[in-house]
N, C-alpha and C positions, 0 to 999 in steps of 0.2 A: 233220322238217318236210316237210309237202306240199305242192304245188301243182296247183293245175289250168292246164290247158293250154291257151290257145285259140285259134286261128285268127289269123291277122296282120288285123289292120285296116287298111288303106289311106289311112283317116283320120288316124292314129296317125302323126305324121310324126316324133316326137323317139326312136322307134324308125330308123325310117328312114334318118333325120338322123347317125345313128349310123355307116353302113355310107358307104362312100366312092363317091360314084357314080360309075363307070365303063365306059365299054363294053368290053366282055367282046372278048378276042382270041385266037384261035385255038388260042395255046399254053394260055390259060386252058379253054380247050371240050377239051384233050387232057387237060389235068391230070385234070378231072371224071369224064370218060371212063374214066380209066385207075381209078377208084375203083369202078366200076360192080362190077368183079371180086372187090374187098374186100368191099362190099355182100353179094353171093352168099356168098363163101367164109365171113365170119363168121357166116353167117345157117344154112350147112351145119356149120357146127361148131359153135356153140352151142345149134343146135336153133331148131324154132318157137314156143318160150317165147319168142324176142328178138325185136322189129322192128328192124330196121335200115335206118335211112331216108338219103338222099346227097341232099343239097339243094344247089342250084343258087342266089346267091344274086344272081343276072343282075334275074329276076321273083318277088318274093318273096310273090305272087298265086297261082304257082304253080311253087314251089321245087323240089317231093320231084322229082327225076330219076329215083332207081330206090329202090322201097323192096323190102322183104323183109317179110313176115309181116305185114303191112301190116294184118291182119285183129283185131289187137288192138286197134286205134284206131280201124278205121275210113277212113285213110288210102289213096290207091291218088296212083298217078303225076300228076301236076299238081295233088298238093293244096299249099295253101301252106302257110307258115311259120307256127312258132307265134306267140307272144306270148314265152313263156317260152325257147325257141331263140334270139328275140334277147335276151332279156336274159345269156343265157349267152354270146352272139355279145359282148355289150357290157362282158363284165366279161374277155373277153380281150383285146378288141382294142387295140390299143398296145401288148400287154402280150409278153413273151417265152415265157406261155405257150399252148400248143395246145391245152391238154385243161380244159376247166370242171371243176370238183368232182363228185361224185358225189352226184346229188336223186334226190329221192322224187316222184312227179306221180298226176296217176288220170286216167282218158279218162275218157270222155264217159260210158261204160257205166260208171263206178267201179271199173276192175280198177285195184289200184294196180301203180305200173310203178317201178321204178329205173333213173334214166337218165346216162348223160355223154354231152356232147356237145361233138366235136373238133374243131377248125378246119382248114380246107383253103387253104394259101396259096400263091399263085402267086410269082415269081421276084421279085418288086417286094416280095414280104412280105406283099400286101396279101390277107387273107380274100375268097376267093370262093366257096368251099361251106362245106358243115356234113356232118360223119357223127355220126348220134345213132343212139345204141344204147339200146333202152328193153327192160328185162326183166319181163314180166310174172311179178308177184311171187304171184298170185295161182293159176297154176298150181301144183297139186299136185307136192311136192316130188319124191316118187317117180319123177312122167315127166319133171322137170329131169334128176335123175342118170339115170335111162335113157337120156338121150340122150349122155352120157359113155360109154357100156359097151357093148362089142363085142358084136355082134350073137351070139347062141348058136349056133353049127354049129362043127362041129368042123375048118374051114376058116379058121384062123385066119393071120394074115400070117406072114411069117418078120418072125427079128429085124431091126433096122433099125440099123445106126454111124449113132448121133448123133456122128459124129467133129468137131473143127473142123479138120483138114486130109486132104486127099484123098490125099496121100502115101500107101503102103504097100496101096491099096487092092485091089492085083491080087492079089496074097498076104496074104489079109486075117488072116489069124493070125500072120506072121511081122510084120503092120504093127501087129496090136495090141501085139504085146511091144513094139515099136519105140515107138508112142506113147506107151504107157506109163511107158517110161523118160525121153522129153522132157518127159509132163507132171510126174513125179515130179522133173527136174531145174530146172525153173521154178518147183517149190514149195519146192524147196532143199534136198531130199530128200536 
């Protein structure tokens, strides 16, 4: 199933009606803030295939706080909300979950995009952003997975311990045996 996307209407108030009106308080303007980073980092690890948009949902006139690749849509900082953002905002809210299902949508230009979009809630519970991740499906599959795969030089990182504890790490061979044997005794080895 697809959808098109449009613009919030101001008109539109059983959208609106929807969102609990609040004035926005400091710890809430931290919370947002602190996603700006997420924003980037999922935008540098996924690639420019994804927009990744942090919406503010204070003025929903002019929601996007910080997007990324913003160039698939069209989108840049003070654009607002969609139409379709709330209706995903509307089938979480009350609900225990944070994450809408995973849609199909197309911008304006027709690129179709696959999106989710996650709820941002402050200590009250109550939704006051959005992080929508839309992946233009329309680029070539090739330069998606290029952007998974280590760049060609023969400079490649060293290995990395995905360990889950830091124990043993000054001696990091005498700590892998040592892990080892704790994770082999919690599997009941």
């Amino acid at each position: 199933m697809s959808f098109m996307s449009n613009p919030f209407n101001p008109g539109d108030l059983t959208d609106v009606d929807l969102l609990e009106q609040h004035p926005f308080e400091q710890a809430d303007y931290d919370i947002l803030k602190s996603y700006e980073a997420v924003v980037d980092g999922l935008a540098m690890l996924i690639g420019s295939h994804c927009e990744i948009v942090l919406h503010s949902l204070e003025d929903l006139k002019c929601s996007a706080v910080r997007i990324a690749n913003g160039e698939h849509t069209g989108r840049k900082v003070g654009s607002p909300i969609t139409d379709l953002a709330l209706r995903m905002l509307h089938d979480m809210t009350g609900a225990d979950s944070n994450v809408s299902r995973a849609y199909f949508t197309r911008a304006k230009s027709g690129v179709l995009m696959k999106s989710v979009t996650i709820a941002i809630r402050n200590s009250q519970q109550r939704v006051i952003g959005l992080l929508c991740i839309n992946m233009n499906l329309d680029v070539p599959f090739s330069q998606i997975i290029s952007t998974f795969m280590p760049p060609e030089t023969p400079d490649v990182a060293s290995p990395v311990n995905f360990a889950s504890s830091v124990e043993g790490f000054g001696d990091a061979d005498a700590g892998i045996h040592h892990r080892r044997g704790e994770c082999r005794s919690q599997r009941g080895e």
